[in-house]
N, C-alpha and C positions, 0 to 999 in steps of 0.2 A: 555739766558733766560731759555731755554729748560733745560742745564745742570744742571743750580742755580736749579732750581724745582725739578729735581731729586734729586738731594745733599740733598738740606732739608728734602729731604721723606724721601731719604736711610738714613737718618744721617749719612751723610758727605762720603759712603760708594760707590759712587757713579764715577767709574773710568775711567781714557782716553779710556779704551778699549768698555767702554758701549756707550761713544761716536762716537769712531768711527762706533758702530751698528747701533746707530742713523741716522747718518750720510748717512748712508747706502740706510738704507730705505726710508730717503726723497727726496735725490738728485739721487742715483747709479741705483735704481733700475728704477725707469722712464725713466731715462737716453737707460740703455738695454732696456726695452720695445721698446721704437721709434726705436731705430737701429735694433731690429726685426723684425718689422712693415715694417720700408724703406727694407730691406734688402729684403724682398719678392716682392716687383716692380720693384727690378733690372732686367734689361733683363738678365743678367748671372744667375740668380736664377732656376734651374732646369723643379722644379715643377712647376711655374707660369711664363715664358718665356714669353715675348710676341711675338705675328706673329709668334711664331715658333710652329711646327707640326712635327710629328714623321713622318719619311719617310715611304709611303707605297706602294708598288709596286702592281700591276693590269694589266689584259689585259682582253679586251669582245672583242666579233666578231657581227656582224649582217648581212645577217638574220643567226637564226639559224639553218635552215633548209631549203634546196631551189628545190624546186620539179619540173622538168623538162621533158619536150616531145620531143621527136625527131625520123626523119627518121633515115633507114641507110643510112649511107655519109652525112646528114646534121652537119654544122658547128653551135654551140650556141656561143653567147656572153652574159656577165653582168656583173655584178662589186657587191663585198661585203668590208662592211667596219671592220677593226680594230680600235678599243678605247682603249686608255691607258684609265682604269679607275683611276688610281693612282696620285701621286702627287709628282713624281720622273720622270723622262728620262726613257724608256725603249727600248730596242733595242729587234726586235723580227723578226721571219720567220716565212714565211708558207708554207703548203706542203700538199701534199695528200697523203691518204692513202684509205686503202681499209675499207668498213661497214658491218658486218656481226653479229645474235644474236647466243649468245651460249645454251641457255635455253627458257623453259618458263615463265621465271622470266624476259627476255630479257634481259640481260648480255652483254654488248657492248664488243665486239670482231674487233681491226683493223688489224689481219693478215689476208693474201692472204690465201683465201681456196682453198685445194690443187686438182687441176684439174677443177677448174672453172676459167671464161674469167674474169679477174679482169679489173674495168674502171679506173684505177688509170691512166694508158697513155694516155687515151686519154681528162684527163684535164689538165690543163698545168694555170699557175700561176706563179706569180714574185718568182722567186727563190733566192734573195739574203738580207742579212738582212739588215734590215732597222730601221730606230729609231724615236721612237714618244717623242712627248714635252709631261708633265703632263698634262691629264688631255686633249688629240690632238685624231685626229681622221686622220687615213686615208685610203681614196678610194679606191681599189684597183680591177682590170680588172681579170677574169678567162673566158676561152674559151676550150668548149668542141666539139671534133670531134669525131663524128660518125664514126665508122668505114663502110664502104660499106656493107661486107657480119657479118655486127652487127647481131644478131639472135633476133628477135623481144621478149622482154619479159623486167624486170624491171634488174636494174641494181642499188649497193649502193656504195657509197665511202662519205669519209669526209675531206673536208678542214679545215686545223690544221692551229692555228697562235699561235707558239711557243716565251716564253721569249727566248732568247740567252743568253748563257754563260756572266755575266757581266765582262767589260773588269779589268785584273789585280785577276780574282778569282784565288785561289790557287789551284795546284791538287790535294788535299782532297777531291774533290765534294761537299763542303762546300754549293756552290751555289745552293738556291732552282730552279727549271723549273718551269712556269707554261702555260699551254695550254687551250685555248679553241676550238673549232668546231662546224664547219656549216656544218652540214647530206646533203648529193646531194641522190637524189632519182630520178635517170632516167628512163625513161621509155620509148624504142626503138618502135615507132608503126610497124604496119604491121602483127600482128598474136599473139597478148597479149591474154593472157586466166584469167578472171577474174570470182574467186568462192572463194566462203567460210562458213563454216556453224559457228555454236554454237558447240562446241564439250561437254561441260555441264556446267553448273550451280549447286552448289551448296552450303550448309550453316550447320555447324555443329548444330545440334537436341538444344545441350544444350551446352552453352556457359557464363562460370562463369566469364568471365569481362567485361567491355565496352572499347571501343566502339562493337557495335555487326558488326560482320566481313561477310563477305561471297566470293568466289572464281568463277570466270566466266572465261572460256578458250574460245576462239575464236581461230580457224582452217583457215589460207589458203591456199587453196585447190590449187590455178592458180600461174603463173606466173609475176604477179607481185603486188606490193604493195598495201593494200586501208588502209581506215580510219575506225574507228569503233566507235560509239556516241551513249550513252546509260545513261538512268537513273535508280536508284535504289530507292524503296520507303520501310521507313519500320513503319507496322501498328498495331496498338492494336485491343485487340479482338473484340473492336466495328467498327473496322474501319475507324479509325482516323489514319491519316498520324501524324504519330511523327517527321520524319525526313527523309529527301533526300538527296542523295549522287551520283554526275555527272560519266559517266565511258567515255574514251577517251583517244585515242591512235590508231598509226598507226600497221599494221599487214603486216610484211614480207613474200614474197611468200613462201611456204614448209614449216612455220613454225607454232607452237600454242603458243600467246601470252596470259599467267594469268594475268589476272585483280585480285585484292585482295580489292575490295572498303571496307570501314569501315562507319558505321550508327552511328549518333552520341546519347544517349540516355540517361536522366536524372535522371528515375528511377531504383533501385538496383535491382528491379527484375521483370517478367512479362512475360506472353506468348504473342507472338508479330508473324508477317506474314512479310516475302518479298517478294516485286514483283517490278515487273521490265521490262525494257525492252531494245532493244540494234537494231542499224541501220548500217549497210555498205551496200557497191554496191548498194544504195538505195532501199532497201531492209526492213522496220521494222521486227524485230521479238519479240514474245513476250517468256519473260523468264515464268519456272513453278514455283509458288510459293512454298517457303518456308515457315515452322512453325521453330520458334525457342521458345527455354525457355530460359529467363535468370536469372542468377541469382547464388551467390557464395552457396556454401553449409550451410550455416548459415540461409541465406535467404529462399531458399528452406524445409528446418527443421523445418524453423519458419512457411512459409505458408501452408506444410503436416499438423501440429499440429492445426492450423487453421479452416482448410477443416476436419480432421478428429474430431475435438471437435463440430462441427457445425454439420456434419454427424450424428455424436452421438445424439446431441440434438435433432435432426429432428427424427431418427427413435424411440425414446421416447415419443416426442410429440405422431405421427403415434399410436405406439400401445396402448398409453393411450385413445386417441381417439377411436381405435376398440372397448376398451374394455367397457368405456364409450356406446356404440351403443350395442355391446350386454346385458347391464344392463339393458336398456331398453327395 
């Protein structure tokens, strides 16, 4: 029917091959469309698999941090857990090493510093590797012994739970590692010395981008480890709190740890105040306030031309006024 109607329009011009285009497009092409369509709910289909996920490998520790007291020659017990967070098999170990900061940026450092008592001995944990199901969790016992003539003061190391080597990897090192750690932070009683001050506070004058920054060093002074809790406020020239920003972290003995907090702040430009304050050894103190300016050099340009256009006007008002009073 289809052809006849062609034929007659084309006068009579009208060939097997325009049919077979016809043809084409009524039956072939719908045809591939559905087989398109199914072909992407196949479970062999790549992109759209079903139940299937890319394999991905994980490990957590918890806690991540375990803060401990002890005499000399007392025995500790407890138990910390490993998580495959992944959704693959993992085989992994753990082990200790020694805690040490290299700056005051704190810089995590686990080599043996050279001529100090390292507590890597005397904590002791499962030494062989072990293998977790996706997505498994397990228990695992460490016990720390005091040594007798221990020297009262803090002591740091870290419990490491290591991927292992996956079995069949080649020796290219092809194989990624991946570790996490739980901080042991001991602390031997019997003659601990506990001090630390603020070693300073401060805030650059003027400050061309946001967020506004400021630098706070904490010093300790004693023998072993505290905690250090403090907030920052920062205010506009009335007075108003614009934004707060928490400070917190632990402080190694003999060492000064930088805090670098950041003020979060909405406007591009402004003379603004921080204050603040900061607490260990239970202890408050209060930091000196800061003035800052902020604001990029554009900004600043535009608010001079401001202040000095307004200046202007004001001391003209002024003298036309004088002059005005002496007419009189």
């Amino acid at each position: 029917m289809i052809s006849r109607s062609l034929a007659r329009f084309t006068g009579g011009r009208y060939k097997a091959s325009d049919r077979m285009k016809l043809y084409a497009r009524k039956r072939l092409l719908p045809i591939l469309a559905v087989t398109v369509a199914v072909s992407f709910t196949l479970p062999g289909w790549p992109l759209l698999a079903q139940g299937q996920q890319p394999e991905r490998e994980g490990i957590g520790i918890s806690p991540t941090k375990l803060t401990l007291d002890a005499d000399p020659g007392e025995q500790l017990t407890g138990k910390f857990t490993v998580i495959n967070t992944g959704n693959t098999p993992v085989n992994y170990r753990v082990y200790v090493k020694d805690f040490s900061i290299r700056n005051e940026a704190y810089e995590k450092d686990f080599e043996p510093i050279p001529g100090a008592v390292s507590p890597v001995d005397w904590i002791k944990v499962p030494g062989d590797t072990k293998k977790l199901a996706p997505e498994g969790q397990a228990d695992l016992d460490y016990t720390v012994s005091v040594p007798k003539d221990a020297v009262p003061r803090g002591y740091y190391a870290v419990i490491f739970a290591e991927t292992a080597t996956p079995e069949g990897a080649d020796a290219t090192g092809v194989a990624r590692l991946k570790r996490v750690g739980s901080l042991v932070y001991l602390t031997v009683n019997g003659g601990s010395i506990e001090k630390g001050t603020v070693a300073s506070f401060e805030a650059k004058g003027w400050q061309r981008d946001r967020p506004v920054t400021a630098s706070l060093r904490v010093q300790n002074e004693g023998n072993v480890h505290f905690e250090a809790t403090g907030k920052l406020r920062l205010k506009d020239i009335f007075g108003r709190t614009v934004s707060t920003t928490d400070i917190s972290g632990t402080v190694l003995p003999a060492t000064i740890r930088k805090f670098s907090p950041e003020l979060k702040l909405s406007q591009p430009f402004g003379l603004y105040k921080i204050e603040g304050d900061i607490t260990f050894l239970g202890k408050p103190a209060e930091l000196k306030s800061q003035w800052v300016v902020v604001g990029s050099p554009f900004w600043l340009g535009l608010w001079t031309v401001i202040i000095v256009a307004w200046a202007i006007v004001l001391i003209r008002w002024v003298k036309r006024r004088a002059k005005r009073k002496k007419k009189r």
